[in-house]
N, C-alpha and C positions, 0 to 999 in steps of 0.2 A: 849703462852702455846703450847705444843706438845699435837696434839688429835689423837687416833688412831683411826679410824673407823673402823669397821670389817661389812663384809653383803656379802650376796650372789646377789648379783646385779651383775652386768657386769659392770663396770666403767673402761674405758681406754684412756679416756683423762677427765681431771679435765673442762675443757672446754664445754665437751657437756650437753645440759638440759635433767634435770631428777630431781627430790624430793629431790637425795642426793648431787648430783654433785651441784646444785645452793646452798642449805646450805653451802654446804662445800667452794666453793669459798667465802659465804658470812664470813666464819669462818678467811680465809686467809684474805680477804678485812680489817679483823678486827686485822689483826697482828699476827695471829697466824700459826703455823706451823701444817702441815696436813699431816698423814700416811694411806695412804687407803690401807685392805687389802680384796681383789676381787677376784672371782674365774678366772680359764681357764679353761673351759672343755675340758675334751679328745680329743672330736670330731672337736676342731680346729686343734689338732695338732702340741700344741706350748708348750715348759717346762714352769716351773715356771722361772718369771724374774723380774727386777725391771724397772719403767719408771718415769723418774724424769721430773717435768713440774714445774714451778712457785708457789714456795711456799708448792710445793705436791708431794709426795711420793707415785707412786700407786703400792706396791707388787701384782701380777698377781700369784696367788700358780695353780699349777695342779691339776686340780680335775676328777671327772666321772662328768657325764652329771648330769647334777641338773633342768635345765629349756627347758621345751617343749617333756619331754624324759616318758619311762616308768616309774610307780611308784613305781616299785623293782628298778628300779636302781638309782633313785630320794632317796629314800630311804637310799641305802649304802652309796650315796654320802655325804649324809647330813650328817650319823654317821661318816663317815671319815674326815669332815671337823676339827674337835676341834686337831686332831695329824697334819695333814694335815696344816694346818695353824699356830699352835703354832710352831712346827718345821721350819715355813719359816722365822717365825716374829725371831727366835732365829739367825738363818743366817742373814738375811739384815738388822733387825733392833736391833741388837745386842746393839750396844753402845747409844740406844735412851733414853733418860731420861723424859718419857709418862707423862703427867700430867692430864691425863681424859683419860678414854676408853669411845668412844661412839657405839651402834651396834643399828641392828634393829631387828625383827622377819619377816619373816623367817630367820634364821631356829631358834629354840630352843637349838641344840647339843651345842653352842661355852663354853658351862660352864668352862670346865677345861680350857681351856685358858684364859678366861676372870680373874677367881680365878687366877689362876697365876700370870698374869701380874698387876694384883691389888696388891694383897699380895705383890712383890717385888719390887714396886712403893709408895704402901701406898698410892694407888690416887684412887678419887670415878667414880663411873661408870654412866652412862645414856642410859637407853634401849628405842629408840623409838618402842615402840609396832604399828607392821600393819599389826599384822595376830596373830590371839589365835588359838592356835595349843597346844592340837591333837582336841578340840571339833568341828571346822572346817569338819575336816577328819570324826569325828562320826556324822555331821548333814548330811552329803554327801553321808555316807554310804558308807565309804571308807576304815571303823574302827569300830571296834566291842567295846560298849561302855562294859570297866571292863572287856575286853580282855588283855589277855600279852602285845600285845603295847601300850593299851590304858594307861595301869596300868606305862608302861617302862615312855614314852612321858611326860605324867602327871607329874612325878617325875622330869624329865629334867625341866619343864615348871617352877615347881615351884622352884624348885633351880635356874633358870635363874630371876627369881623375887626377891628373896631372896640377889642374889648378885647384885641386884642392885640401888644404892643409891635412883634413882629417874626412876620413868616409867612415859615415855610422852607417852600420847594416842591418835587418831585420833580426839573423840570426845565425849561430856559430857557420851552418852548411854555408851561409851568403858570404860570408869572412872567406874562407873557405873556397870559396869559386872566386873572387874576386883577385883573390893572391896568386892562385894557380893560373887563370888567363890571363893576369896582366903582372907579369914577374919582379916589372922595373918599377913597382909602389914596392916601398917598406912595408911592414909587418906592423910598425909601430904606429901608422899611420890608418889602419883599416879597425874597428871595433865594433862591437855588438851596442848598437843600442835599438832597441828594439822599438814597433811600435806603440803608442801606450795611448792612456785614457788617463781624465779627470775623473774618480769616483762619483756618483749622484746618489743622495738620498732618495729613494722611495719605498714606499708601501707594497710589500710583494705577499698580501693578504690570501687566503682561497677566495673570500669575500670579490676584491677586484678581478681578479681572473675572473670567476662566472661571469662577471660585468661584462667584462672587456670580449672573451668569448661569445657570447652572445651577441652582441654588436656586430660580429660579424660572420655568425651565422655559423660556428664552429660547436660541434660538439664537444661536451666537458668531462665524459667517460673514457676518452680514450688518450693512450700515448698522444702528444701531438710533435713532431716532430718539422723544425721551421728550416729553409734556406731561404737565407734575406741578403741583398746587395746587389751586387753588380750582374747581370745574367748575359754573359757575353762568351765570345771564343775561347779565353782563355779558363772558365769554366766546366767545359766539358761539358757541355749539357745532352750529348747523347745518352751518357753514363747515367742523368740523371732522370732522364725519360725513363728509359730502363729500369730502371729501380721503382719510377711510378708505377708501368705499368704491370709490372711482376707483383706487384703487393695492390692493383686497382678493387677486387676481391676479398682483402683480408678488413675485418673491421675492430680489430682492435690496436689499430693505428690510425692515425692522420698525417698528413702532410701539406704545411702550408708551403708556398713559394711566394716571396717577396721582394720586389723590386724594378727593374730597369735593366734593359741595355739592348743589344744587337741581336740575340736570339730569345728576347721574349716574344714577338708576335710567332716564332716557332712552336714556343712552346705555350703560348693560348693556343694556338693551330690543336695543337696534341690534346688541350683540354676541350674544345671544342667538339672536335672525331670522337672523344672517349668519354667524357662528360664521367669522369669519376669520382664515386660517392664519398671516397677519403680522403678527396686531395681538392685544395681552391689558390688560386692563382690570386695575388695580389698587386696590382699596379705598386710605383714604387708611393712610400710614405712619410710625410715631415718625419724629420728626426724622432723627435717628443711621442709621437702615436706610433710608429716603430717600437720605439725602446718600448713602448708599454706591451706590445703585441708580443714582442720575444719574452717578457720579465713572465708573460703566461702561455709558454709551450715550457715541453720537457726537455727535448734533445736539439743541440744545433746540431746544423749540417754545414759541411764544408766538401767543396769538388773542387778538382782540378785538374786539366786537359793532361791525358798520360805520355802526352810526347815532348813534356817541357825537360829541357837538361838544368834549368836554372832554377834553384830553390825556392819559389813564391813562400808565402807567410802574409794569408790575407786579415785585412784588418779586423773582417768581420768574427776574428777568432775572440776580441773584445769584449762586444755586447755580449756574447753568448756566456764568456766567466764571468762580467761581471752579474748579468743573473744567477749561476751558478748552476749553471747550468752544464754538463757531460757533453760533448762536442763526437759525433761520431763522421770520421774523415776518410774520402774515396780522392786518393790522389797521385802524382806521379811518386816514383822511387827517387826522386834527387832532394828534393823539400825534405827539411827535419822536423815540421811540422807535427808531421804524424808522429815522431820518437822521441820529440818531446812531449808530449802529449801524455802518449802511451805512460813512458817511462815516472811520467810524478801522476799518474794515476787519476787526468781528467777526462781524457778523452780513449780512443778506440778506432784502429786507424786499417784502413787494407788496400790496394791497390787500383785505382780507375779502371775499370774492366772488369773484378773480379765480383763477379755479381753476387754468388752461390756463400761468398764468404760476409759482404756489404748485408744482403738478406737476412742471414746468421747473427750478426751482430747486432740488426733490427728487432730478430724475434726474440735476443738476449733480451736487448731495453725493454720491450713490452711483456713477459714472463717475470721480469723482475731479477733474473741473474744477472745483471747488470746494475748498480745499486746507482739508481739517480743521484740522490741525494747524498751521497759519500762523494760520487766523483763531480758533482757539482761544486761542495763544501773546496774539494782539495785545487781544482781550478780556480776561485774563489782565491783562495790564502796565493795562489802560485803566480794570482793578477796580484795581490797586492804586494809580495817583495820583487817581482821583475817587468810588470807591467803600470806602473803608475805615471805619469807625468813629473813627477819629483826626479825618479830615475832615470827616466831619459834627460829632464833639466839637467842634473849632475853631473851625469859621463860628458855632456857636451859642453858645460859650463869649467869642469876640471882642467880646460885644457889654454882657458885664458882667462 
């Protein structure tokens, strides 16, 4: 089969891990032929172009900034994507004979090209859903709910539903909102397939960890407990200032933070003011030196802003089992994140806000009533029957 993907991700070599890049090799591993189309932002400075790798096609179109930028200009870029990329796919992959459109959310705008290249293929479409958008925007107070965009968005959202054969969702709650907001999709039509990963061999030695700790200047006696990813709005990062600085004092913990986004320079601000001796801030990291830096902490962390109605299921819940690592989680009450979690016994889960119980469950990990290594092990087995790349191929593959 010829699949086209479409997404506003960065993909620029078929090679490196990511949620999409491991599908999609798994898709090739399976015989089939793969057209990725990915943005360029401006601010690299490079036209639209094509880069051809084993089995894969990745069109790179020119865009405005889309990720890490203003949300006026995140905004016009998104709306110029659907001309923007239909026009590129008409240049490079002109004489491609598509037998599946796959895409994901973000964004919502690709309608008209999706409708296009269907229609003139006659081939069905697959939307993985990992973001509902615009009510995201209006839980964040980003968007005025039954305002002109909200009314404009909405409209896109649900014609992006409407063309699409089948919607994979991250998880049961996301099934679940999806069906109950939008009544006129079938039931048969909406399914769980979740995020997933490529498994990687490494070395998860005490030997490498002192290495790699040391490197960056981390003490090796204490819990160290990491939040790596996106550090943005939909985060909560009040929630997670708080948490710092309620424990800036205790020393038998650490806290690292890793990555990117719209409220990091906030929160070096906070470590700057407080300069705490258990806690170090990390710009974000190649993929490959990431993964090493989680494989040698204890607990992951996962936050999430407490005024979302829509169930997120961030990806970063990956790295963390596949270390095996116990995942301890401060988030909204609508995500099942946390009750899945809870309930197969890898993680530990309590509400954004609730500090005195998030603290509790810290001083659990670091006493040891908390068995690391049991609920690492059981997140571990729980990534490889529902989280692998084979199982999301499958469910999405089942259905042509």
């Amino acid at each position: 089969m010829n699949i086209l993907f479409l997404t506003v991700s960065r993909i620029d070599s078929i090679e490196k891990r990511g949620i999409y890049t491991d599908l999609l090799r798994y898709f090739i591993k399976e015989g089939n032929e793969v057209y990725i189309v990915s943005p360029i932002e401006r601010k690299y400075g490079k036209e639209t172009h094509l880069i051809e790798e084993r089995g894969c096609h990745i069109l790179k179109v020119k865009t405005l900034n889309i990720q890490k930028t203003h949300f006026i200009e995140k905004g016009i870029a998104n709306l110029l994507l659907d001309y923007q990329y239909g026009k590129a796919i008409d240049k490079y992959f002109n004489n491609v004979q598509f037998d599946l459109i796959l895409y994901s959310t973000p964004p919502i705008t690709l309608t008209g090209v999706i409708n296009r290249i269907k229609k003139r293929y006659q081939i069905p479409t697959y939307l993985m859903l990992k973001d509902i958008f615009p009510q995201n925007a209006i839980d964040l107070g980003m968007m005025r709910e039954g305002g002109l965009l909200h009314r404009y968005f909405r409209k896109k959202e649900e014609k992006l539903y409407k063309l699409s054969d089948y919607i994979g969702c991250m998880s049961p709650a996301n099934v679940d909102y999806v069906l109950k907001h939008n009544p006129t999709i079938s039931a048969k039509r909406v399914e769980v397939c979740p995020n997933s990963l490529e498994l990687s061999s490494f070395d998860c030695n005490n030997i490498k960890k002192k290495e790699i700790l040391n490197t960056y200047q981390i003490p090796i006696d204490r819990k160290i407990f990491i939040y790596g990813g996106n550090l943005g709005k939909p985060q909560g990062i009040d929630f997670l200032l708080k948490v710092l600085d309620t424990n800036k004092e205790k020393e038998d913990r650490y806290f690292l933070i890793v990555g990117s986004g719209t409220e990091y320079s906030r929160i070096d601000q906070w470590f700057k003011e407080n300069r705490p001796g258990n806690a170090k801030l990390i710009p974000v990291l190649p993929k490959n030196e990431y993964d090493e830096l989680v494989r040698s902490c204890d607990v992951g962390l996962i936050f999430l802003d407490p005024r979302f109605t829509i169930p997120n299921y961030p990806s970063r819940l990956l790295s963390y089992m596949e270390c095996r690592m116990p995942i301890l989680m401060a988030t909204d009450v609508n995500t099942d994140i946390g009750k899945i979690a809870k309930e197969n016994g890898y993680g530990v889960w309590t509400e954004n806000g609730n500090l005195d119980e998030f603290n509790s469950l810290l001083d659990k990990f670091c006493n040891n009533t908390l068995s690391i290594e049991e609920m690492g092990e059981k997140g571990y087995q729980f990534l490889l029957n529902n989280y692998t790349v084979e199982n999301c191929y499958n469910t999405i593959k089942s259905h042509f």
